[in-house]
DSSP file (Angstrom, degrees, kcal/mol; ACC not computed):
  #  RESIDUE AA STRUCTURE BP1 BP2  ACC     N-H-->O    O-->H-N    N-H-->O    O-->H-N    TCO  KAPPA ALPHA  PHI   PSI    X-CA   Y-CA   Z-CA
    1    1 A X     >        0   0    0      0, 0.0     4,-2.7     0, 0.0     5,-0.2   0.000 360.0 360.0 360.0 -54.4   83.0   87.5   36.4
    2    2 A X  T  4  +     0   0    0      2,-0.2     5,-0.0     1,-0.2     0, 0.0   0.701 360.0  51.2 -62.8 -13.4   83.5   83.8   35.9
    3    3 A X  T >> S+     0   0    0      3,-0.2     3,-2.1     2,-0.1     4,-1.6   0.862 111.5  54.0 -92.6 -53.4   83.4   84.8   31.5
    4    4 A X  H 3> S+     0   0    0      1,-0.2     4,-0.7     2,-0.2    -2,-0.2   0.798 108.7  37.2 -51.1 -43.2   86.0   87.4   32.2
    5    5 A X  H 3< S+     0   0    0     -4,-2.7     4,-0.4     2,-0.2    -1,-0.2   0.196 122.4  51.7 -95.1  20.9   88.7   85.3   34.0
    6    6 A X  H X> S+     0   0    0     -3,-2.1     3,-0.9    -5,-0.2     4,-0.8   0.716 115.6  46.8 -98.9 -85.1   87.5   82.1   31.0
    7    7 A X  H 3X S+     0   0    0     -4,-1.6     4,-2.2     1,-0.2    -2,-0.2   0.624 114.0  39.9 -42.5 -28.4   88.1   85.0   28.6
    8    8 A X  H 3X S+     0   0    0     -4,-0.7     4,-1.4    -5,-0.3    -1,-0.2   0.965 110.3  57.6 -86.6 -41.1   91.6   86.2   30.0
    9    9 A X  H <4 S+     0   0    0     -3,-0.9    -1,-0.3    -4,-0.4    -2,-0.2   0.260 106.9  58.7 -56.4   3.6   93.0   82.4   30.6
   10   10 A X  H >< S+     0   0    0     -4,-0.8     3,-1.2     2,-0.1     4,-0.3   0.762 105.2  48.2 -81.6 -57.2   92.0   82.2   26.4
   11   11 A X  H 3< S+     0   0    0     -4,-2.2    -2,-0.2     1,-0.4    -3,-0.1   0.645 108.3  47.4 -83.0 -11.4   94.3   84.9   25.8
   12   12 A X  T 3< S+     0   0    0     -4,-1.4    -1,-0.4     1,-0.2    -3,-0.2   0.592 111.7  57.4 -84.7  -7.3   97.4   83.6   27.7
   13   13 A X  S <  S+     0   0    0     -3,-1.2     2,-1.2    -5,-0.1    -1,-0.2   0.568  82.4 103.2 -73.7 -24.3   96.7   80.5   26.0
   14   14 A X  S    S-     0   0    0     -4,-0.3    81,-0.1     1,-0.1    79,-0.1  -0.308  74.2-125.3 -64.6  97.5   97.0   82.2   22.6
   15   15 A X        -     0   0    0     -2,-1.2     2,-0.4    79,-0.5    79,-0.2   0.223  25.1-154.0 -50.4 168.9  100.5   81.4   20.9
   16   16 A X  E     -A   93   0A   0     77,-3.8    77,-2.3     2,-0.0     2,-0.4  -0.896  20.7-178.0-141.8 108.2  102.7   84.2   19.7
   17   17 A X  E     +A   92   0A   0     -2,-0.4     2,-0.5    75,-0.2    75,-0.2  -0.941  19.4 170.8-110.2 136.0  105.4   84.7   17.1
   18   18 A X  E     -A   91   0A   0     73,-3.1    73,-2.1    -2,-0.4     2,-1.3  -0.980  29.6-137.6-127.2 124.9  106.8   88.0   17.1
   19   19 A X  E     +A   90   0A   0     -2,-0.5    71,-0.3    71,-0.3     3,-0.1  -0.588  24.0 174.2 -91.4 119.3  109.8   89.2   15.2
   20   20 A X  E     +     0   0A   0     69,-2.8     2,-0.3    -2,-1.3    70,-0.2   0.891  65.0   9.2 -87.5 -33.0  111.9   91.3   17.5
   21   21 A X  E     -A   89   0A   0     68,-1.7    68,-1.5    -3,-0.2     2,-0.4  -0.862  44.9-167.0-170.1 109.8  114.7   91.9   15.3
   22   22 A X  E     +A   88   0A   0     -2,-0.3     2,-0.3    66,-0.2    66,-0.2  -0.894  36.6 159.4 -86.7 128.3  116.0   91.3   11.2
   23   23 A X  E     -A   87   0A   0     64,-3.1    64,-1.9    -2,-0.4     2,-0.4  -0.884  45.3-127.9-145.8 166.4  119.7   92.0   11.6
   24   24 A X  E     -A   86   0A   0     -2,-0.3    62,-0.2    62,-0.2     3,-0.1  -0.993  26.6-172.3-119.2 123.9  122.5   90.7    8.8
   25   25 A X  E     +     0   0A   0     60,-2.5     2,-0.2    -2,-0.4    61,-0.2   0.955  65.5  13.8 -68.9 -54.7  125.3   88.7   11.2
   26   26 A X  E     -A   85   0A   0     59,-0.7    59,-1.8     2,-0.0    -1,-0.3  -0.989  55.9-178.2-148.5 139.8  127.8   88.1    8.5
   27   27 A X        +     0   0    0     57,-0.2     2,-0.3    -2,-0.2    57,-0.1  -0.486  12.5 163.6-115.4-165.0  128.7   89.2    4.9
   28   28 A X        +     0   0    0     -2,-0.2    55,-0.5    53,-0.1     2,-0.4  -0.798   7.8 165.7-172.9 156.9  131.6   87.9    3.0
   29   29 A X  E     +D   82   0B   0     -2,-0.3     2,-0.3    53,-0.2    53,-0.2  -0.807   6.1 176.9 179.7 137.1  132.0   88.3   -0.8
   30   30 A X  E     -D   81   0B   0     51,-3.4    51,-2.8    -2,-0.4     2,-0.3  -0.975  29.5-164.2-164.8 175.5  134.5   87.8   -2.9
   31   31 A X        +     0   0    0     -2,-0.3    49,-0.1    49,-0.3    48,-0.1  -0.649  16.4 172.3-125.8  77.9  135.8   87.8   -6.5
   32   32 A X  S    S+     0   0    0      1,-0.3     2,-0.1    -2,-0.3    46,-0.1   0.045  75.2  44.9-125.9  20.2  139.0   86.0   -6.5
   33   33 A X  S  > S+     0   0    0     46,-0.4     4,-1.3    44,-0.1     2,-0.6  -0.687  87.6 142.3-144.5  75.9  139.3   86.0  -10.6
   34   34 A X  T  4  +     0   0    0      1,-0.2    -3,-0.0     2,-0.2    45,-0.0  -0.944  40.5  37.4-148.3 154.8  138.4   89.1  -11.3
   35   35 A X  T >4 S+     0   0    0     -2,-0.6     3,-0.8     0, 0.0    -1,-0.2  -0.921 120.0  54.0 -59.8  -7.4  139.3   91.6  -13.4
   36   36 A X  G >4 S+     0   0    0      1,-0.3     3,-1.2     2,-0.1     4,-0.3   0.949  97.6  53.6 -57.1 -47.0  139.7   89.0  -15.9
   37   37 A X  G 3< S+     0   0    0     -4,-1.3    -1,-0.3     1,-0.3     3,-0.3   0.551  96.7  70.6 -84.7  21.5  136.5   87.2  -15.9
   38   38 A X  G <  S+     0   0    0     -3,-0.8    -1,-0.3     1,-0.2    -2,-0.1   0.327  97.1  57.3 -75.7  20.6  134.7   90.7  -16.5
   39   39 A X  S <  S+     0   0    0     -3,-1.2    -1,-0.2     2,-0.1    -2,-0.2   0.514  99.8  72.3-138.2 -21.2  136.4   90.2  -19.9
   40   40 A X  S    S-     0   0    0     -4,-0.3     2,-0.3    -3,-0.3     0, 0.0  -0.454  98.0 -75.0 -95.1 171.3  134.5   86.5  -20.6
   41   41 A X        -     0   0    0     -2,-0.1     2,-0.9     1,-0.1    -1,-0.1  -0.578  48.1-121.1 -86.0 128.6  130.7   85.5  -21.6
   42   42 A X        +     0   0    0     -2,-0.3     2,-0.3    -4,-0.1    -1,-0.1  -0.576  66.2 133.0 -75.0  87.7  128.6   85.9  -18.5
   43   43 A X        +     0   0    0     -2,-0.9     2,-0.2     2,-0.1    32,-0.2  -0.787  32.7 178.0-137.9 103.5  127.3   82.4  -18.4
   44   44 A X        -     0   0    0     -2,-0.3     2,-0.6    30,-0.1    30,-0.2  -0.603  28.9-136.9-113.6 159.8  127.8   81.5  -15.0
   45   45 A X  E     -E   73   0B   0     28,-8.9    28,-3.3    -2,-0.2     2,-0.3  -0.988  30.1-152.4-115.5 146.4  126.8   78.1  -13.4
   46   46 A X  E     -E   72   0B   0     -2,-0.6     2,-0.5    26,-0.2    26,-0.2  -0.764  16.8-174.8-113.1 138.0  125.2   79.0  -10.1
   47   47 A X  E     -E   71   0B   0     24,-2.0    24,-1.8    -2,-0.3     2,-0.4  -0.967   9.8-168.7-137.9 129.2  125.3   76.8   -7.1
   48   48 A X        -     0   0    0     -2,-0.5     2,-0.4    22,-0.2    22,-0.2  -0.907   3.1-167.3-123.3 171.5  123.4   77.9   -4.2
   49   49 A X        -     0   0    0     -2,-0.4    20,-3.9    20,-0.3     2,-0.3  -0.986   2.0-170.8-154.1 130.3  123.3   76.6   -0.6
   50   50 A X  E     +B   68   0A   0     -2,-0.4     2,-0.3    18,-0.2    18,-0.2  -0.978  14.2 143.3-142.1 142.6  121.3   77.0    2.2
   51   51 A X  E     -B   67   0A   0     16,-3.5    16,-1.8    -2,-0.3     2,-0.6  -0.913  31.1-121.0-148.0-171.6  121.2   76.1    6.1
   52   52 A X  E     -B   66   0A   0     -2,-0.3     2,-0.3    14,-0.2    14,-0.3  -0.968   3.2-152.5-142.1 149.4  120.2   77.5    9.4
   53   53 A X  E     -B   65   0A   0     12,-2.5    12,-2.7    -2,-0.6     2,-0.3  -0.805  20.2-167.6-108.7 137.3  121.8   78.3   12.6
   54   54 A X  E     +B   64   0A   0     -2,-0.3     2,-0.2    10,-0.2    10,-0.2  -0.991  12.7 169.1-130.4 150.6  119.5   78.1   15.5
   55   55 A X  E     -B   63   0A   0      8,-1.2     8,-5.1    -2,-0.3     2,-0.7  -0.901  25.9-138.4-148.7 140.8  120.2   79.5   19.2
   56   56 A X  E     -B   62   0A   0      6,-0.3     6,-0.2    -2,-0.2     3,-0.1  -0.712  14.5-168.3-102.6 117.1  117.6   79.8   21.9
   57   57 A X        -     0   0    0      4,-4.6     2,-0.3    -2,-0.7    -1,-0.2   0.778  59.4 -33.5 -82.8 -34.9  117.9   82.9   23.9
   58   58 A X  S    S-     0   0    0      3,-0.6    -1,-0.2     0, 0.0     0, 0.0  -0.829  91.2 -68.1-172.7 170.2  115.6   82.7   27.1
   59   59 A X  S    S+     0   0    0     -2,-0.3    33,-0.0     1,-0.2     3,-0.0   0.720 133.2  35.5 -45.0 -35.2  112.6   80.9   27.1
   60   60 A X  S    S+     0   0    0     33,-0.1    32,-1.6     1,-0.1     2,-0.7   0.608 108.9  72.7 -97.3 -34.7  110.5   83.1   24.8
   61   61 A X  E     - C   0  91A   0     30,-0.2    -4,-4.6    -5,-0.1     2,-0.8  -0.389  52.3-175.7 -98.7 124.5  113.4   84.2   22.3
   62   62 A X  E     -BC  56  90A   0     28,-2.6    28,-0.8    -2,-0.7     2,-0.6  -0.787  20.4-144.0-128.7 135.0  115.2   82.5   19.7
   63   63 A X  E     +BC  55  89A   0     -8,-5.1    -8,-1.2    -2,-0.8     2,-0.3  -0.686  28.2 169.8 -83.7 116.7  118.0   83.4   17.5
   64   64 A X  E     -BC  54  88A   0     24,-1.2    24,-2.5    -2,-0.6     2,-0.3  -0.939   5.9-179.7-131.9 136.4  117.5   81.8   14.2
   65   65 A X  E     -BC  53  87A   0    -12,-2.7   -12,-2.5    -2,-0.3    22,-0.2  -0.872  17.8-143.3-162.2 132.5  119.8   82.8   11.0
   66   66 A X  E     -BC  52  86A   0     20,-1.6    20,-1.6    -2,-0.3     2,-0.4  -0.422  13.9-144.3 -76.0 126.2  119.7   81.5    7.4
   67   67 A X  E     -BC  51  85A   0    -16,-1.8   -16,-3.5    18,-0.2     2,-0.3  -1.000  13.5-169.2-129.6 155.8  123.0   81.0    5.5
   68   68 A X  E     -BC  50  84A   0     16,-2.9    16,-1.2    -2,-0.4     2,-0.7  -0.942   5.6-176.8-138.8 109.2  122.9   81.6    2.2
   69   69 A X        -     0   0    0    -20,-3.9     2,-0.4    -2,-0.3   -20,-0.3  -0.640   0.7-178.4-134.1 108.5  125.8   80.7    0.0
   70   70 A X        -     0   0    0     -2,-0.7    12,-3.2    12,-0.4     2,-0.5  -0.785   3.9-171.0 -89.4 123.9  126.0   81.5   -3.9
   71   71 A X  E     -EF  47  81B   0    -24,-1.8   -24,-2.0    -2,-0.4     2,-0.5  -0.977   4.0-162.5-108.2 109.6  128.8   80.4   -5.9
   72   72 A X  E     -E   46   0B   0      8,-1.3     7,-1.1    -2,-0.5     8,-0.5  -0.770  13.6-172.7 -87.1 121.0  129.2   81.7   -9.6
   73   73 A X  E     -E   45   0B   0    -28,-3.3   -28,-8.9    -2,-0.5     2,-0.2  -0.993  23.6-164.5-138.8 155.2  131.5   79.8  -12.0
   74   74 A X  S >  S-     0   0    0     -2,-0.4     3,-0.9     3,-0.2     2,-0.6  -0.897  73.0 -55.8-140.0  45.4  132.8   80.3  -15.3
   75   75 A X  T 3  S-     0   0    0      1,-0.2   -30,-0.1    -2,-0.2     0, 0.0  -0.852 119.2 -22.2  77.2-124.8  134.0   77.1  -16.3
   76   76 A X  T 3  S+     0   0    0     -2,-0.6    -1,-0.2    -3,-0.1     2,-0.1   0.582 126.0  83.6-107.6 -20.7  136.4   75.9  -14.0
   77   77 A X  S <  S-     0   0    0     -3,-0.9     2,-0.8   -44,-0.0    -3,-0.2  -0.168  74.8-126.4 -60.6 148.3  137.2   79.9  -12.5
   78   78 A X        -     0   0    0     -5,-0.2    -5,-0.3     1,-0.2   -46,-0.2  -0.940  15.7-164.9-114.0 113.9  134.8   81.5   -9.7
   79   79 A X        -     0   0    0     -7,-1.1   -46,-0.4    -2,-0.8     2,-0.2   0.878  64.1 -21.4 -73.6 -38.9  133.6   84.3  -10.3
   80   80 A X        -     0   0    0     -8,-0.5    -8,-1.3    -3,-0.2     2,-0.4  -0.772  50.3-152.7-156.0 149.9  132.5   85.2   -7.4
   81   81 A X  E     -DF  30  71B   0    -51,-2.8   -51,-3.4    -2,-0.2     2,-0.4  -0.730  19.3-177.6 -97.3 125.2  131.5   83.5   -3.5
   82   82 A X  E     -D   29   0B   0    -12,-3.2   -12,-0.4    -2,-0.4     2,-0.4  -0.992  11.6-170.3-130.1 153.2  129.2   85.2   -1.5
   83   83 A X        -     0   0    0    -55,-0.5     2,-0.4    -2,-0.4   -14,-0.2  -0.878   1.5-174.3-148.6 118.8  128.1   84.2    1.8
   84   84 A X  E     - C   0  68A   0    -16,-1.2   -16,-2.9    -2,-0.4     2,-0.4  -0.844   6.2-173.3-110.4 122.6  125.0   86.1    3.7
   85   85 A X  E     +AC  26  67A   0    -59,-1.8   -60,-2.5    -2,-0.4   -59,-0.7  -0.898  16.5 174.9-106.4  81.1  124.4   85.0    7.4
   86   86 A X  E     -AC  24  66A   0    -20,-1.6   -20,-1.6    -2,-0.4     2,-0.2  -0.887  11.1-177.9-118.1 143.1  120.8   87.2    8.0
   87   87 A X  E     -AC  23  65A   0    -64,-1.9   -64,-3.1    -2,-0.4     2,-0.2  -0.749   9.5-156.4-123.7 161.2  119.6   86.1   11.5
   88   88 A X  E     -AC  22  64A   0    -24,-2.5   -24,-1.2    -2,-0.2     2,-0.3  -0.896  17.3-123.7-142.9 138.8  116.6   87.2   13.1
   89   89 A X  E     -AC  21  63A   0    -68,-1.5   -69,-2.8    -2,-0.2   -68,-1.7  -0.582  34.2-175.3 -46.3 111.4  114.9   87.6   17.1
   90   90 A X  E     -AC  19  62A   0    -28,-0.8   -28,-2.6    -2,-0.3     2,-0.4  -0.985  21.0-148.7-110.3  94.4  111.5   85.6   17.3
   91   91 A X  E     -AC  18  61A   0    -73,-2.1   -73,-3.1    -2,-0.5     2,-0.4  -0.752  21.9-176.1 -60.0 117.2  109.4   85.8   20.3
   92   92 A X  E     +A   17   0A   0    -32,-1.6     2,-0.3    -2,-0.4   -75,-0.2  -0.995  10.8 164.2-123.1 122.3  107.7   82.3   20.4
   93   93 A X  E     +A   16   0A   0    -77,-2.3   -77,-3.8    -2,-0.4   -33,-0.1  -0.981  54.8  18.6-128.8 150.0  105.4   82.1   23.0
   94   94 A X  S    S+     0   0    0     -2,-0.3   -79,-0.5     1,-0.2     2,-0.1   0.510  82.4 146.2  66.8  13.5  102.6   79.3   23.4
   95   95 A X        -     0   0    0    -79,-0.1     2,-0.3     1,-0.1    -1,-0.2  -0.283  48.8-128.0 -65.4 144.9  104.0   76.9   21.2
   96   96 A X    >>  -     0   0    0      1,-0.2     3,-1.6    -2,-0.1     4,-1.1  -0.674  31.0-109.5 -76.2 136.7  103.9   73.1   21.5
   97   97 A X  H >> S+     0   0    0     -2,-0.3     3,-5.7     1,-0.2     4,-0.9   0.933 124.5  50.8  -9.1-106.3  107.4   71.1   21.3
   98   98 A X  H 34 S+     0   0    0      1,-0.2     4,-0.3     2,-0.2    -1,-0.2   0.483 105.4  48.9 -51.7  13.1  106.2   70.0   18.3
   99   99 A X  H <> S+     0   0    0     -3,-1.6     4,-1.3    -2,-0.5    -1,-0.2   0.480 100.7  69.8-102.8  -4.1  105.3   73.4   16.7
  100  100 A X  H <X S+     0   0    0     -3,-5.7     4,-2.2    -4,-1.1     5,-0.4   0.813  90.3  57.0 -78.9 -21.5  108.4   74.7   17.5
  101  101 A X  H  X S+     0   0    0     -4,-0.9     4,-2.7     2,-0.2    -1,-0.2   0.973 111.5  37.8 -71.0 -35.2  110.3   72.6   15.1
  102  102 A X  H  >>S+     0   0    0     -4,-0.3     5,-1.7     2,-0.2     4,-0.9   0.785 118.9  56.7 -75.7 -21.6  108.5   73.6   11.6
  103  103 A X  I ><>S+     0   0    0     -4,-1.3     5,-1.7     3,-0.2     3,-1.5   0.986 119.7  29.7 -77.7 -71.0  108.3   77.6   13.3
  104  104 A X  I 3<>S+     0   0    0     -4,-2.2     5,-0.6     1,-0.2    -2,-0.2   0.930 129.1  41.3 -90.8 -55.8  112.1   77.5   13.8
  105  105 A X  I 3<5S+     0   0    0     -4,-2.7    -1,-0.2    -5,-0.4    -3,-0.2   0.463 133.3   6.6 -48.1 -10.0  112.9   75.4   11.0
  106  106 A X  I XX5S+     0   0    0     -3,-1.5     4,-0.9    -4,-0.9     3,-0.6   0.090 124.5  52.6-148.2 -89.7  110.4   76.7    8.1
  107  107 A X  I >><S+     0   0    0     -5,-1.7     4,-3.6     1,-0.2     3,-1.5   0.742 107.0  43.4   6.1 -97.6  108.9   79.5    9.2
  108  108 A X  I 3><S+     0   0    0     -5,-1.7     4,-0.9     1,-0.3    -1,-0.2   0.912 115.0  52.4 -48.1 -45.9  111.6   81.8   10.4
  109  109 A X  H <><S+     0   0    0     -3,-0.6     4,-0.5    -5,-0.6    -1,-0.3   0.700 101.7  57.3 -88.2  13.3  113.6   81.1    7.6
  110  110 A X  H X< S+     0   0    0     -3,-1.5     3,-1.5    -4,-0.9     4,-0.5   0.844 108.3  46.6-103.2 -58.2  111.0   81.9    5.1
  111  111 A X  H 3< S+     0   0    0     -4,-3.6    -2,-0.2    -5,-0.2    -3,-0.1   0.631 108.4  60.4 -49.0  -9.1  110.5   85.3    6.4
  112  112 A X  H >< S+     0   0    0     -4,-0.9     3,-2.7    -5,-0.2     4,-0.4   0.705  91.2  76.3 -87.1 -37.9  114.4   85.5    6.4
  113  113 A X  T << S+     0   0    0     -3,-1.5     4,-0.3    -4,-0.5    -2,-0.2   0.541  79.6  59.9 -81.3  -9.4  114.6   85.0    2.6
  114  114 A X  T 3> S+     0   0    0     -4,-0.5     4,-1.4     1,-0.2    -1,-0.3   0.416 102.5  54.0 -73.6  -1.0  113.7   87.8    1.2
  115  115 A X  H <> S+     0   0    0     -3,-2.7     4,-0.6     2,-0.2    -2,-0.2   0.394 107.8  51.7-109.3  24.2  116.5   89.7    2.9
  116  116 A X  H  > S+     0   0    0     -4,-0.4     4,-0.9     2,-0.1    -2,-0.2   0.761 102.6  57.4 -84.0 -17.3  118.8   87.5    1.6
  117  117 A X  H >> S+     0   0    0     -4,-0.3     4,-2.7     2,-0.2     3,-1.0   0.948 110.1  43.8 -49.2 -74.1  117.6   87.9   -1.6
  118  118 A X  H >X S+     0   0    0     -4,-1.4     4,-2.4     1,-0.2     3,-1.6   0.838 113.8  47.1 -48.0 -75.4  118.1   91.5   -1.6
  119  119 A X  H 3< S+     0   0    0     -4,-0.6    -1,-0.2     1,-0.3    -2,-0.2   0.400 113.6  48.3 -81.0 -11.2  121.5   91.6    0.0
  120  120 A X  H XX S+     0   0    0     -3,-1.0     4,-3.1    -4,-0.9     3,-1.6   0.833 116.8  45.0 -70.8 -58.2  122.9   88.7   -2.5
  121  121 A X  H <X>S+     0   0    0     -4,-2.7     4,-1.8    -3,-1.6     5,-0.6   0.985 116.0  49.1 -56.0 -53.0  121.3   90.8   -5.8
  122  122 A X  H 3X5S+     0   0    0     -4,-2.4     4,-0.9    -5,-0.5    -1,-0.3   0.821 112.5  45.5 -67.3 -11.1  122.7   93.9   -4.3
  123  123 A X  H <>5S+     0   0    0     -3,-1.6     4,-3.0    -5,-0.4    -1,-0.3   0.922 112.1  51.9 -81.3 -55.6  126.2   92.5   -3.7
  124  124 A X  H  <>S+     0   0    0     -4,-3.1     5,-1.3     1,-0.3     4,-0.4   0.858 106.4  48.8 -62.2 -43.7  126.3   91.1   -6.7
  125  125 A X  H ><5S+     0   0    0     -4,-1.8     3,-0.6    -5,-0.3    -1,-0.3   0.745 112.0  51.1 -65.0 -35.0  125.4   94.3   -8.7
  126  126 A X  H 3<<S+     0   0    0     -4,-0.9    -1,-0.3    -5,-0.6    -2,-0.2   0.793 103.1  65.7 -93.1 -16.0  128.1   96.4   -6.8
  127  127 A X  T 3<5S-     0   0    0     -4,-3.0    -2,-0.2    -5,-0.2    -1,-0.2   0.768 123.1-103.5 -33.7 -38.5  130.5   93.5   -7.7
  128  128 A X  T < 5S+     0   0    0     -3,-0.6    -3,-0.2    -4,-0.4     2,-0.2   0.324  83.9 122.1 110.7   0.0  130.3   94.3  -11.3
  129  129 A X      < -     0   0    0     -5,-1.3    -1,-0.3    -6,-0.2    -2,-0.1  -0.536  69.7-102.6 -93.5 139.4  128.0   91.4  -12.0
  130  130 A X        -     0   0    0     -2,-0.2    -1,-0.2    -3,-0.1    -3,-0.1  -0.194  59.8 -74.3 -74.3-160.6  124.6   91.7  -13.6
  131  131 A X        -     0   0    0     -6,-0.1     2,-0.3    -7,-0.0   -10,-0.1  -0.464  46.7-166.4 -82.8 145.5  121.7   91.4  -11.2
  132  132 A X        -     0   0    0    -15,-0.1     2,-0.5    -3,-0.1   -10,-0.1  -0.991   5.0-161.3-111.3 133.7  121.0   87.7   -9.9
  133  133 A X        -     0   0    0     -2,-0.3   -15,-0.1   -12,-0.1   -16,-0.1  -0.733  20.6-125.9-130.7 113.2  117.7   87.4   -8.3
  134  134 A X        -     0   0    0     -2,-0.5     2,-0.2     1,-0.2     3,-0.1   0.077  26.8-126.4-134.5 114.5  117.5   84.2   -6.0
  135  135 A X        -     0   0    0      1,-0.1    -1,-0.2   -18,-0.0     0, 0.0  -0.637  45.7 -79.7 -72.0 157.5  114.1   82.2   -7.2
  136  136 A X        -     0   0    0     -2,-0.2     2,-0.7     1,-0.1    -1,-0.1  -0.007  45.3-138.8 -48.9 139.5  111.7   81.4   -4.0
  137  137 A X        -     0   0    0     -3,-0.1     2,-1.6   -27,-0.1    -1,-0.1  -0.801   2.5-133.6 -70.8 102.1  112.6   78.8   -2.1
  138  138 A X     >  -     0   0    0     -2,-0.7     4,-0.6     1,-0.2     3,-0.2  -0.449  18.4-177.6-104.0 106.5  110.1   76.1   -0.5
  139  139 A X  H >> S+     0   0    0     -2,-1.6     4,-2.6     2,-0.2     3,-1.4   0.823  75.7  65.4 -21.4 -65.5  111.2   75.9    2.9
  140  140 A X  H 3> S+     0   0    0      1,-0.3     4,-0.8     2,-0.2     3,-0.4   0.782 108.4  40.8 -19.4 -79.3  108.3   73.0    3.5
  141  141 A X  H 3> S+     0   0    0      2,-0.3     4,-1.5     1,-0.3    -1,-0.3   0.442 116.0  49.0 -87.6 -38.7  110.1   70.7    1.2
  142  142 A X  H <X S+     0   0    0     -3,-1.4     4,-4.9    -4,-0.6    -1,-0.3   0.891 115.4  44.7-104.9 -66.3  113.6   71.8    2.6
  143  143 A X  H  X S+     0   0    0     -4,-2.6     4,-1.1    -3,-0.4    -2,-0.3   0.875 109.7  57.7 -61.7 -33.2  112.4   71.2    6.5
  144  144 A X  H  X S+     0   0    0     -4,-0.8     4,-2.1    -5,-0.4     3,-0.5   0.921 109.8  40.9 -84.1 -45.6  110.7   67.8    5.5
  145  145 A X  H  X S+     0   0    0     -4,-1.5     4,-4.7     1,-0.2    -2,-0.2   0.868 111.2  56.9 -83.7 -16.3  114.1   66.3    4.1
  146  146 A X  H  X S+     0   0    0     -4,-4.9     4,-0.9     2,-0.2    -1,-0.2   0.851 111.7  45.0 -63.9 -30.0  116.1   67.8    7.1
  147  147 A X  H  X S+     0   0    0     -4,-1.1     4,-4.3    -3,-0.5    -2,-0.2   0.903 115.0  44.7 -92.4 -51.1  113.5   65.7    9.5
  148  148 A X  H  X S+     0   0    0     -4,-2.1     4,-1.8     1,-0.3     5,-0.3   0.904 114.0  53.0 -95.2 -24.1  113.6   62.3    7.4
  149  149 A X  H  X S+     0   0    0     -4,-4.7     4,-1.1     1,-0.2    -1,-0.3   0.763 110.4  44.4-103.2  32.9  117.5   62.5    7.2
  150  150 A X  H  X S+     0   0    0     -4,-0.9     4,-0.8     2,-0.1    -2,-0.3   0.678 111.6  52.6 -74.0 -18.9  117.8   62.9   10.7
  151  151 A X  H >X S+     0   0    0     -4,-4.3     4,-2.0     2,-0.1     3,-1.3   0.938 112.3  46.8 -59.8 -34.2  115.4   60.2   11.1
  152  152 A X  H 3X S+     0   0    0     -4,-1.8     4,-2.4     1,-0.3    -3,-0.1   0.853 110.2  56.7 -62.8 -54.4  117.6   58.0    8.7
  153  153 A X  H 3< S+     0   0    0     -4,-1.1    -1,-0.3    -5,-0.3    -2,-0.1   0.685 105.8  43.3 -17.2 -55.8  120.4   59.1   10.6
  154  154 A X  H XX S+     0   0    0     -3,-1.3     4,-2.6    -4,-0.8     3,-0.7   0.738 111.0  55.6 -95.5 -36.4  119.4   58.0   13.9
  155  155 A X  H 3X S+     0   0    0     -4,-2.0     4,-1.2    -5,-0.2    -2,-0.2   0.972 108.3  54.8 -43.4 -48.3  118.0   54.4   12.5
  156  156 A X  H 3X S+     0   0    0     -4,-2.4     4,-0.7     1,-0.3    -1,-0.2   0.584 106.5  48.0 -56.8 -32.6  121.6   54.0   11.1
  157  157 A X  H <4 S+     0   0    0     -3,-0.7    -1,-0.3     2,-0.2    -2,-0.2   0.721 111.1  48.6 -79.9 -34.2  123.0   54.6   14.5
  158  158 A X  H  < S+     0   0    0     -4,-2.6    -2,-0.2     1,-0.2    -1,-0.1   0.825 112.4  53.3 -72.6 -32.3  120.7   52.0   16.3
  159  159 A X  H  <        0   0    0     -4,-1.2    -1,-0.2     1,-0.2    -2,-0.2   0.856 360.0 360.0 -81.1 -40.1  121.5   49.7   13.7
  160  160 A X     <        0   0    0     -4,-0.7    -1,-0.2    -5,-0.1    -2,-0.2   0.384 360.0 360.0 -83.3 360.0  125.2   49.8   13.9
């Protein structure tokens, strides 16, 4: 008896990430020189941008949603802006404080980024554009310079 209620206090212990829900929040595209620049050499300079929106639903559930903004130019013209808000529902249960920041902050948006991927390529292709396909991202590296400058941040504020 006494290994049965050890075993069952192990399994509420256990943490839990669960994806509840992939949804796309917000789309936006546009092409604000266009038909013309279909008519110039497809050398576009690409600028992407990325951030995350976080909101914490109830104790267990958290709303977390990667935005994703690609900008094509053509010299001093845009060819076209797109902006992808894809959020997702995360059950975190049995997390530490501190595991919750790299889970909400790296994690979750690394599972996020392949459907932004798609849903940028596929915009862009029904645009008129040829296919872009988004190289991988490292999240790690992304979450690591969000942490030191908010540490920087906050030194800067004590200092002043």
């Amino acid at each position: 008896m006494a290994e049965e209620n050890g075993a069952a206090e192990t399994e509420k212990a256990q943490p839990q990430f669960i994806i509840q829900k992939i949804y796309t929040k917000d789309i936006s595209f546009e092409t604000p020189n266009s038909p013309e620049i279909f008519r110039e050499e497809w050398k576009p300079e690409l600028d992407l941008q990325l951030t995350n929106e976080y909101k914490q639903l109830d104790d267990n559930n958290h709303d977390v949603t990667l935005v994703a903004t690609v900008t094509a130019k053509l010299g001093d013209k845009t060819a076209f802006l797109i902006e992808v808000k894809q959020a997702g529902v995360f059950s975190l249960v049995g997390y530490s404080n501190e595991e919750m920041g790299p889970l909400i902050g790296n994690h979750c948006p690394n599972i996020l980024f392949p459907y932004v991927r798609e849903v940028i390529s596929d915009l862009v292709l029904k645009g008129g554009f040829p296919q872009l396909v988004l190289a991988p991202v490292n999240f790690d590296a992304l979450y690591m310079n969000q942490l030191e400058q908010a540490k920087q941040a906050a030194e800067q504020q004590t200092t002043h």
